[in-house]
N, CA and C atoms as a LAMMPS dump frame, in Angstrom:
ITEM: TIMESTEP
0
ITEM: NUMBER OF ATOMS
504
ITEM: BOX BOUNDS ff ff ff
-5.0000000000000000e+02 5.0000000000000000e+02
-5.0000000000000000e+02 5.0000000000000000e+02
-5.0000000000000000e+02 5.0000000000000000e+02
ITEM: ATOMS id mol type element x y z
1 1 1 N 264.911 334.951 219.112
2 1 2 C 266.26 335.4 219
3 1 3 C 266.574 335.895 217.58
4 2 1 N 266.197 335.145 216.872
5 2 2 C 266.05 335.571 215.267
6 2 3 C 265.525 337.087 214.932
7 3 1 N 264.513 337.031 215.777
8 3 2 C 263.513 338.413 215.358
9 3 3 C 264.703 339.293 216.185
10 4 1 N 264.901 339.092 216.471
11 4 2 C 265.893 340.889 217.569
12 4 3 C 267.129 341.235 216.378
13 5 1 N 267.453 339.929 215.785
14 5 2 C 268.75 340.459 214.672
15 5 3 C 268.433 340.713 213.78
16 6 1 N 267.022 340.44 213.564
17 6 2 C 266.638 340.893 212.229
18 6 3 C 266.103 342.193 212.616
19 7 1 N 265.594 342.686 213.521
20 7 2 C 265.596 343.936 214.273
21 7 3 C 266.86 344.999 213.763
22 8 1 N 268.045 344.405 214.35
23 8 2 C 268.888 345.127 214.353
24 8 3 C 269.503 346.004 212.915
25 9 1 N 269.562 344.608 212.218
26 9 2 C 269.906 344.677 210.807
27 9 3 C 268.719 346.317 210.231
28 10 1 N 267.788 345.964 211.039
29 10 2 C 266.721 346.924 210.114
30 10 3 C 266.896 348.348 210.361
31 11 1 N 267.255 348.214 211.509
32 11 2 C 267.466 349.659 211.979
33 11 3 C 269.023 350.057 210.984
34 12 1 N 269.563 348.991 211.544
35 12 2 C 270.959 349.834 210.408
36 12 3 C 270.609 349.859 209.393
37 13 1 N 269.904 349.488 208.639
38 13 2 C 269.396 349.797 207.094
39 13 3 C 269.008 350.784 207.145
40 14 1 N 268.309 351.94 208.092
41 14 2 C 267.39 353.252 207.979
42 14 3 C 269.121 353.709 207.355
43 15 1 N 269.951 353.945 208.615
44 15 2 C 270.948 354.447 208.566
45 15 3 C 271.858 354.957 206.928
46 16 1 N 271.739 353.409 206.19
47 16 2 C 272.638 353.198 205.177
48 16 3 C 272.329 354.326 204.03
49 17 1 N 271.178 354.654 203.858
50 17 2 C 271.395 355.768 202.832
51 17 3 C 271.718 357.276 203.117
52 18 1 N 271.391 357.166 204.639
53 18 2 C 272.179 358.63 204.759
54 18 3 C 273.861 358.437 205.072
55 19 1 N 274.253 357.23 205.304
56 19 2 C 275.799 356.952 205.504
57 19 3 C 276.168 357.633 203.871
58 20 1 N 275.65 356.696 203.103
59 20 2 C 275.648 356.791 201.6
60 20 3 C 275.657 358.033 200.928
61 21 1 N 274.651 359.181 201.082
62 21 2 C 274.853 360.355 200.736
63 21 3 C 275.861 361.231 201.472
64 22 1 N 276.592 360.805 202.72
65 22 2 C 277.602 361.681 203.037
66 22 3 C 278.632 361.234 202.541
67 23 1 N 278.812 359.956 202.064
68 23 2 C 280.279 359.628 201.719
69 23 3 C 279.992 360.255 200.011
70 24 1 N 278.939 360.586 199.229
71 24 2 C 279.016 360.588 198.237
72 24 3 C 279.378 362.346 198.156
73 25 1 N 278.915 363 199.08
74 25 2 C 279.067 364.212 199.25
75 25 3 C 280.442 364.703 199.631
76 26 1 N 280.964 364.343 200.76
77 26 2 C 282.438 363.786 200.566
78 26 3 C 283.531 363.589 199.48
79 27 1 N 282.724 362.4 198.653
80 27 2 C 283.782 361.952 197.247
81 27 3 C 283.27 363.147 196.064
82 28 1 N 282.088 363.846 196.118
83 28 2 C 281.95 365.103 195.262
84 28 3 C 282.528 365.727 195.266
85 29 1 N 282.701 366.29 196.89
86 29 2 C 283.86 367.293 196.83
87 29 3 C 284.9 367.284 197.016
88 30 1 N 285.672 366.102 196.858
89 30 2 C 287.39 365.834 196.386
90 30 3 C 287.408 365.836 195.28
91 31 1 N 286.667 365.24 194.495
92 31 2 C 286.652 364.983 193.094
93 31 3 C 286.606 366.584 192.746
94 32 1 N 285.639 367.625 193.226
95 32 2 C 285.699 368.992 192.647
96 32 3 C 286.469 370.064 192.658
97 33 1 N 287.402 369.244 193.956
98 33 2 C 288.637 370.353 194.542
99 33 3 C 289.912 369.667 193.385
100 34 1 N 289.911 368.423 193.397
101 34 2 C 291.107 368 192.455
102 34 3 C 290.656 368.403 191.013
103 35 1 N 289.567 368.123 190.468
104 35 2 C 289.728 368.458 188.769
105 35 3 C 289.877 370.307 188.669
106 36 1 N 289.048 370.919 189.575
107 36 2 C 288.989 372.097 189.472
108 36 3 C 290.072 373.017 190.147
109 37 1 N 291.302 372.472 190.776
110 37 2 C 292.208 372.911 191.66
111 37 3 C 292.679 374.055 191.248
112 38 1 N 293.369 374.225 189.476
113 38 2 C 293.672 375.079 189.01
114 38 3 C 293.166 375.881 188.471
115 39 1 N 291.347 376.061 188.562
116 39 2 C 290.609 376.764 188.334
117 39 3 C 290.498 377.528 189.692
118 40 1 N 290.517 377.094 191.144
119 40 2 C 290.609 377.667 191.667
120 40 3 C 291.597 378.88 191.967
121 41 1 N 292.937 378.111 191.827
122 41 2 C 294.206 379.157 191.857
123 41 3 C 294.424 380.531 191.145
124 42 1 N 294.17 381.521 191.785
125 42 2 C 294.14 382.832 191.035
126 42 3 C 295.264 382.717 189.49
127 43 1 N 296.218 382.38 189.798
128 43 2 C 297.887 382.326 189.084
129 43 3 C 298.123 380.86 188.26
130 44 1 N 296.881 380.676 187.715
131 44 2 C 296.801 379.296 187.097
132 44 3 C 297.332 379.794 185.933
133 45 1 N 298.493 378.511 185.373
134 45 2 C 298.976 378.937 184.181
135 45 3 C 298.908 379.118 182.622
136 46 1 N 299.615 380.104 182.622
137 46 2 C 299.248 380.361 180.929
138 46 3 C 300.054 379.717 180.041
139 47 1 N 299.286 379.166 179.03
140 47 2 C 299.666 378.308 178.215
141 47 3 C 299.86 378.952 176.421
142 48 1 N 301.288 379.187 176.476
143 48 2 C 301.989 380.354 175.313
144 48 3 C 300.838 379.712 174.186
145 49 1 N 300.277 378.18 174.025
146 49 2 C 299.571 377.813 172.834
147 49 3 C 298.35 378.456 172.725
148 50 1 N 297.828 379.081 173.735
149 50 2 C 296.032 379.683 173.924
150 50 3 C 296.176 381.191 173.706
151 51 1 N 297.485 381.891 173.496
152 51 2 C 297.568 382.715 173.51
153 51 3 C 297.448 383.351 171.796
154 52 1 N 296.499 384.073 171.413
155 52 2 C 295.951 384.162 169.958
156 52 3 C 296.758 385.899 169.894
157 53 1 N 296.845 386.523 170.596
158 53 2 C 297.579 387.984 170.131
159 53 3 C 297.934 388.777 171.327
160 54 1 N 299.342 389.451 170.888
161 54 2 C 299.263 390.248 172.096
162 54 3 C 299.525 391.955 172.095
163 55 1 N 299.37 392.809 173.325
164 55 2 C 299.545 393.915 173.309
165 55 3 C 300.218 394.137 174.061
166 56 1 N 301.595 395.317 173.848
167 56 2 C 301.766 395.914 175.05
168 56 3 C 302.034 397.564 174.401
169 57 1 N 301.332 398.194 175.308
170 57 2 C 301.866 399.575 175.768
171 57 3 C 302.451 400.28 177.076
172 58 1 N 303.157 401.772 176.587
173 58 2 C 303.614 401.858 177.985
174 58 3 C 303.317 403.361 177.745
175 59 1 N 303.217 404.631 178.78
176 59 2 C 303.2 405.678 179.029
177 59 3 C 304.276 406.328 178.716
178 60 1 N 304.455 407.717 177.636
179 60 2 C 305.62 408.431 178.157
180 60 3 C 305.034 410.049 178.266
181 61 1 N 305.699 410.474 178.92
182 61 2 C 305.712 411.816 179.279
183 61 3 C 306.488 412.475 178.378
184 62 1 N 306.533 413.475 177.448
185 62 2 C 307.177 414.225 177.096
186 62 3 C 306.97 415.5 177.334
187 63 1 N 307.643 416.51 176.81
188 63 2 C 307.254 418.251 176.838
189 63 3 C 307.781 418.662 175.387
190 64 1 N 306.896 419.397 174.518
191 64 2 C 307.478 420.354 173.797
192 64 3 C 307.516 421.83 173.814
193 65 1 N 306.324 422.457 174.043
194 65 2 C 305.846 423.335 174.626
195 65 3 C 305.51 423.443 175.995
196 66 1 N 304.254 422.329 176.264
197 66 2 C 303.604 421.88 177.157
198 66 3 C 303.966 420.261 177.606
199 67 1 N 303.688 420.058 178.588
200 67 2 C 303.755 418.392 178.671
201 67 3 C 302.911 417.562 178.012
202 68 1 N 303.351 416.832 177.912
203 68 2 C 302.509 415.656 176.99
204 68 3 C 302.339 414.476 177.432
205 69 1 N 301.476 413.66 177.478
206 69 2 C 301.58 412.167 177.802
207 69 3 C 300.97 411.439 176.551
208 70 1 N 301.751 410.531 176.598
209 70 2 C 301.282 409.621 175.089
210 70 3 C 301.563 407.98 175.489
211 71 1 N 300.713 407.403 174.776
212 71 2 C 300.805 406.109 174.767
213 71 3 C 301.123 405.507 173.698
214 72 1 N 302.164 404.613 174.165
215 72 2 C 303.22 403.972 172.862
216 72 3 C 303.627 402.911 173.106
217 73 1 N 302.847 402.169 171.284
218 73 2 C 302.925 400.446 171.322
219 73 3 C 304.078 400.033 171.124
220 74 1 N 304.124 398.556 171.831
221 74 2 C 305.055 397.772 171.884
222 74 3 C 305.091 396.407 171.174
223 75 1 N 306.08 396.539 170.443
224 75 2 C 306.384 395.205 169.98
225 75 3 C 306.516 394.144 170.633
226 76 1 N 306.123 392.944 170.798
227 76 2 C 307.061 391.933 171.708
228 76 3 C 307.027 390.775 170.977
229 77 1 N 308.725 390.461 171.019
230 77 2 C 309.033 389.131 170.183
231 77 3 C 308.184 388.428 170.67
232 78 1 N 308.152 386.624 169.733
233 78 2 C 307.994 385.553 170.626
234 78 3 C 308.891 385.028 171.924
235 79 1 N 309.961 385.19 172.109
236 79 2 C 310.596 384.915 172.787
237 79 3 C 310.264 385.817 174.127
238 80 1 N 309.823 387.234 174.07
239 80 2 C 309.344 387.768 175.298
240 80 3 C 307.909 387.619 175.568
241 81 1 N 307.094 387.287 174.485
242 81 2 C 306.003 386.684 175.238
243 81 3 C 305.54 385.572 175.527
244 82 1 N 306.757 384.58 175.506
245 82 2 C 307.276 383.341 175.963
246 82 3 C 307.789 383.221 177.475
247 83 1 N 308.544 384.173 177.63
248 83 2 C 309.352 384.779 178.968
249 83 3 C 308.596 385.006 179.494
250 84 1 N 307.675 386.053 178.801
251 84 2 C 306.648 386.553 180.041
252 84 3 C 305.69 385.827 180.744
253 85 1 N 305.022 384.434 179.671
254 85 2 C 304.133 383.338 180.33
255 85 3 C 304.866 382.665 181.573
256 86 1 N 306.085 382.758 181.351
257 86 2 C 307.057 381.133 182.4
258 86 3 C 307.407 382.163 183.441
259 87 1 N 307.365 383.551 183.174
260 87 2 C 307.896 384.163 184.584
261 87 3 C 306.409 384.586 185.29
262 88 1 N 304.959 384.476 184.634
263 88 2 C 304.517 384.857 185.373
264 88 3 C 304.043 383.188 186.029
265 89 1 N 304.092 382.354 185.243
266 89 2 C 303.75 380.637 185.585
267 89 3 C 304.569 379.732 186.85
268 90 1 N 305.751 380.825 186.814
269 90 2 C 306.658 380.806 188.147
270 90 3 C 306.45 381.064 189.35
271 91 1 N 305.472 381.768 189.489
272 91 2 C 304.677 382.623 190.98
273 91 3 C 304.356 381.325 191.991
274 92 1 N 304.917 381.443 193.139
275 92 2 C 304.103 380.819 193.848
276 92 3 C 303.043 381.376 194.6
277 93 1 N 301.972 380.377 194.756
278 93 2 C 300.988 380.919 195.272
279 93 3 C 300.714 381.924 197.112
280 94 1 N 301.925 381.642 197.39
281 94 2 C 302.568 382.981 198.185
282 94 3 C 303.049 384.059 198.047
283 95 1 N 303.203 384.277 197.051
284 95 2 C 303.309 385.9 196.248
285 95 3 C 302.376 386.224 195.209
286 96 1 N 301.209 385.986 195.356
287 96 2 C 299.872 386.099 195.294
288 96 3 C 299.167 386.932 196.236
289 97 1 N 298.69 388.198 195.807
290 97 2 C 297.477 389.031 196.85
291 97 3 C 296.417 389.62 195.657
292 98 1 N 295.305 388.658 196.302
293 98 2 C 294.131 388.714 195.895
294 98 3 C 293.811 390.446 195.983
295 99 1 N 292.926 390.906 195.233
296 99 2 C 293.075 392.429 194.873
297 99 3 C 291.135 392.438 194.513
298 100 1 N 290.495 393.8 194.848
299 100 2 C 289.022 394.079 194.346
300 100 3 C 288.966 395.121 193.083
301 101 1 N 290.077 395.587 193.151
302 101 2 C 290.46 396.6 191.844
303 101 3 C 291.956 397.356 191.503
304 102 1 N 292.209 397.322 190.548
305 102 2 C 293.627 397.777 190.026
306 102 3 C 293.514 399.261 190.295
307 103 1 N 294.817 400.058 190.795
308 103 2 C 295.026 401.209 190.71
309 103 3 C 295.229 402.133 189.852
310 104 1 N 295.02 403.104 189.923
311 104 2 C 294.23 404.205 188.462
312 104 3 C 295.836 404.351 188.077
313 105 1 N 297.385 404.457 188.649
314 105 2 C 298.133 404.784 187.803
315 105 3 C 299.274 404.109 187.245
316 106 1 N 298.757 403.323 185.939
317 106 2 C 299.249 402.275 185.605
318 106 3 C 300.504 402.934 184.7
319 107 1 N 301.827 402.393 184.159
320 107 2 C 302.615 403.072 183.436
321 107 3 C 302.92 402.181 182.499
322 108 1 N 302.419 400.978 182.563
323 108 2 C 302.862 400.142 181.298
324 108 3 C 301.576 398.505 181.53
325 109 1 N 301.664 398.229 180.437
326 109 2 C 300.652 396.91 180.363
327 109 3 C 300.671 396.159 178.932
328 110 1 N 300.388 394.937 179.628
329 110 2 C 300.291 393.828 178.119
330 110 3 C 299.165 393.101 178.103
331 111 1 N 298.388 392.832 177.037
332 111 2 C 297.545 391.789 177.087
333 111 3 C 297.836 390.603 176.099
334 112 1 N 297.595 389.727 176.632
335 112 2 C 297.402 388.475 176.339
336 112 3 C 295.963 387.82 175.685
337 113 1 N 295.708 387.807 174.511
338 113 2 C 294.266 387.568 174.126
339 113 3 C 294.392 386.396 173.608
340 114 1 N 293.351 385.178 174.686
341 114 2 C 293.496 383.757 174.593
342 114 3 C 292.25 383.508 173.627
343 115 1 N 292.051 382.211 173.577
344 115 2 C 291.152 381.791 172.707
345 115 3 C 289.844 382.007 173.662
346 116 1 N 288.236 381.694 172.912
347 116 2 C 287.392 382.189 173.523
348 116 3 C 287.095 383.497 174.367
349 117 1 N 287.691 384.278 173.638
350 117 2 C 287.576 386.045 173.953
351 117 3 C 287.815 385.972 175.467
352 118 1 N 288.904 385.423 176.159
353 118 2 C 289.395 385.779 177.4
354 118 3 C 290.643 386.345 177.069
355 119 1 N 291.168 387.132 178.468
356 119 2 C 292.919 387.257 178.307
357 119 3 C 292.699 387.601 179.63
358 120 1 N 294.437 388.006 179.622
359 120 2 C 295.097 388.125 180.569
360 120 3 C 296.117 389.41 180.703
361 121 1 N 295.185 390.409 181.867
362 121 2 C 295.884 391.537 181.288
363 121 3 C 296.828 391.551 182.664
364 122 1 N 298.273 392.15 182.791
365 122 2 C 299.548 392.155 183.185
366 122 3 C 299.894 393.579 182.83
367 123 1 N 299.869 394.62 184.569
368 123 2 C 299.999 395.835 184.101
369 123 3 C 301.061 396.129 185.653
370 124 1 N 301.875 397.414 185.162
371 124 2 C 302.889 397.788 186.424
372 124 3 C 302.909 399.131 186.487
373 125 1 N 302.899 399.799 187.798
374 125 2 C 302.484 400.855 188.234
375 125 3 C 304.132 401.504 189.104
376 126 1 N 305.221 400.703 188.274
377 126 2 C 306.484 401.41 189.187
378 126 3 C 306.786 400.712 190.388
379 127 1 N 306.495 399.873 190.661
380 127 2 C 306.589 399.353 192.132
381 127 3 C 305.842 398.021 192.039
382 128 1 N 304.646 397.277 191.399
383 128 2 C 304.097 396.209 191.758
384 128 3 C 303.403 396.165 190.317
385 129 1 N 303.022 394.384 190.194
386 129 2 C 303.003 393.802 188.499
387 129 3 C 300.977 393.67 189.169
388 130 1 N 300.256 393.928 188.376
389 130 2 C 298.945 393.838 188.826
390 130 3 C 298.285 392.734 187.471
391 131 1 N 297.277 391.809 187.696
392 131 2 C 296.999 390.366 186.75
393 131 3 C 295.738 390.795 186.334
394 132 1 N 294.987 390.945 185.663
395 132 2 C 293.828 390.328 185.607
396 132 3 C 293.167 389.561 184.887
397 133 1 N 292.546 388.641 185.062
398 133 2 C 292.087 387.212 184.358
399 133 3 C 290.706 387.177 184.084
400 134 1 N 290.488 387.099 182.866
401 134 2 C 289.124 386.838 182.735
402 134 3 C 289.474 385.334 182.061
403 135 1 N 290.09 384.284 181.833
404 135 2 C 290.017 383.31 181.268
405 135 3 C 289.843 381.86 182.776
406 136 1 N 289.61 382.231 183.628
407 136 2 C 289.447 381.42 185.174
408 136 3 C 288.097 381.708 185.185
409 137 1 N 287.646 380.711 186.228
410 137 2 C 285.919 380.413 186.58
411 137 3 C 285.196 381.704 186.478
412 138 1 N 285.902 382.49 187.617
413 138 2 C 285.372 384.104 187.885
414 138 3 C 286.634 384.903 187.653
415 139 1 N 285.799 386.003 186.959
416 139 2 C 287.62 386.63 187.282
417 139 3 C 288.247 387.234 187.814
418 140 1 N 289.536 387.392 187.702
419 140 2 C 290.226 387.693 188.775
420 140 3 C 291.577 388.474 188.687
421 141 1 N 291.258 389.685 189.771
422 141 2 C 292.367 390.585 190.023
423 141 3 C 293.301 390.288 191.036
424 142 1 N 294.848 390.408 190.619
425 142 2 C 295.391 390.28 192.275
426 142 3 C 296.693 391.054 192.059
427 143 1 N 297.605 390.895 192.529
428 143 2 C 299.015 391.368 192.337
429 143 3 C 300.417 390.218 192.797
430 144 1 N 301.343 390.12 192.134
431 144 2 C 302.589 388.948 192.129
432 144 3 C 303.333 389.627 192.563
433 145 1 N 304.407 389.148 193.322
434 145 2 C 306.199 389.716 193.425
435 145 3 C 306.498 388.493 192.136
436 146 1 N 307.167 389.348 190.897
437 146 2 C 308.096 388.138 189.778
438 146 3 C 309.086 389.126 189.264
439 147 1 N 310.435 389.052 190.229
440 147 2 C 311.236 389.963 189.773
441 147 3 C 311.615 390.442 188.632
442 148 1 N 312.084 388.902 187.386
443 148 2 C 312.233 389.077 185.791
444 148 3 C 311.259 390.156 185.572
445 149 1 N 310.427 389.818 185.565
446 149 2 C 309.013 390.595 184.802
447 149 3 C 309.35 392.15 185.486
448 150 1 N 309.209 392.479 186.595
449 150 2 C 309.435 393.762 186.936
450 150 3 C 310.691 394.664 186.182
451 151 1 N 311.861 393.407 186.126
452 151 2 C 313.204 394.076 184.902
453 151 3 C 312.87 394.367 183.775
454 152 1 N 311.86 393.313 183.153
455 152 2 C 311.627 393.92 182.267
456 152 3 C 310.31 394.859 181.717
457 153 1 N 309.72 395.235 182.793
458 153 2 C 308.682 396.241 182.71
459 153 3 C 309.908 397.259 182.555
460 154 1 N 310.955 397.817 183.779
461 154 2 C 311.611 398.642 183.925
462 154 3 C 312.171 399.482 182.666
463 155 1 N 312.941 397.709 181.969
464 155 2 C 313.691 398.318 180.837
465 155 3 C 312.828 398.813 179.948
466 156 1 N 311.984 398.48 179.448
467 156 2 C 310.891 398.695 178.028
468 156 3 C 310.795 400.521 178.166
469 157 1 N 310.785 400.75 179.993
470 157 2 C 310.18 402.155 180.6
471 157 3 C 311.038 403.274 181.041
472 158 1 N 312.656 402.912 180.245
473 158 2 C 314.134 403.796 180.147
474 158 3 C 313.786 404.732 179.452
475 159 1 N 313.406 405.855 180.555
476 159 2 C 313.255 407.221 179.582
477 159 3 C 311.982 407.535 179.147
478 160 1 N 311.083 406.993 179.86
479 160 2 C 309.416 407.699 179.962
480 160 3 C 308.964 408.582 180.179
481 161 1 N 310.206 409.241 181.461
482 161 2 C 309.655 410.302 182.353
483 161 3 C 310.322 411.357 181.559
484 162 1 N 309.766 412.191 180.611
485 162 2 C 310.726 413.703 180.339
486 162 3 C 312.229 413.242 180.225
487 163 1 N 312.298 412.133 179.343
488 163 2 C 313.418 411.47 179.455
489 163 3 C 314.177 410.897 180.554
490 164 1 N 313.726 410.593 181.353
491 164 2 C 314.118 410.188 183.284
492 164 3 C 313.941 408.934 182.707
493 165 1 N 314.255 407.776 183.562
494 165 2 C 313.772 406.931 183.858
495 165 3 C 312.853 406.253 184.992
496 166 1 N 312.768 407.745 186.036
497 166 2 C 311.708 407.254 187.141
498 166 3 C 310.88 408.616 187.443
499 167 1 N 310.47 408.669 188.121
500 167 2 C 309.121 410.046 188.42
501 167 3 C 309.59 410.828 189.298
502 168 1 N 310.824 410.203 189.841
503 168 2 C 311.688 410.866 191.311
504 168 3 C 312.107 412.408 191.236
């Protein structure tokens, strides 16, 4: 009678190390989804302290003779590239669309140059704010709805067009 439970016991012992490597495989990958969560998230936030310099330019059209297009830098206080981190840090991850490449006609853009030669470039094409991140695992293009930010792409872009304010 002895020998059959000690039987039994033995057989569940084969068992125990593959029980063992699935629960560990299991607790790997919670552990990798929680520390790395916001590495996953395209719209992980920017932190105004990592931010080492910034740029923005925008497009204008003029004519003197001929038409002209020129590109012209922008100042931006601290306070707007303060604004600009918390309005884009505002996004929920439902106004998020993952993107394979930005569209060729951009009319204004800023970069964000973080520490360890990443940034974060933030460009608008008249209609939609386009991201791209090289400071995340892989990087990454997508596009936000963040209304602030679109106002103030708009305003910076009063009078771009041949003095217009839109292309209409």
């Amino acid at each position: 009678m002895n020998t059959k439970r000690y039987m039994k016991w033995g057989k569940m012992n084969k068992k125990t190390p593959i029980l063992i490597i699935v629960l560990f495989l299991i607790g790997a990958g919670y552990l990798y989804q929680s520390f790395l969560k916001d590495e996953l998230k395209p719209n992980r936030s920017i932190s105004v302290n990592e931010i080492v310099s910034t740029e923005m330019s925008k497009v204008v059209y003029s004519r003197d003779t001929t038409p002209n297009i020129n590109f012209v830098d922008i100042k931006l206080t601290n306070a707007q590239i303060r604004s600009i981190a918390e309005w884009i840090n505002s996004v929920p991850d439902s106004s998020v669309i993952k993107m394979n490449q930005i569209p060729p006609n951009i009319s204004a853009g800023i970069v964000f140059r973080l520490k360890a030669n990443k940034e974060v470039r933030i460009q608008y094409d008249l209609e939609k704010i386009f991201i791209t991140r090289t400071d995340v695992k892989n990087a990454q293009m997508y596009s936000i709805e963040q209304e602030e930010l679109k106002n103030f792409f708009d305003q910076q872009l009063k009078g771009f067009y041949f003095g217009n304010d839109s292309v209409n």
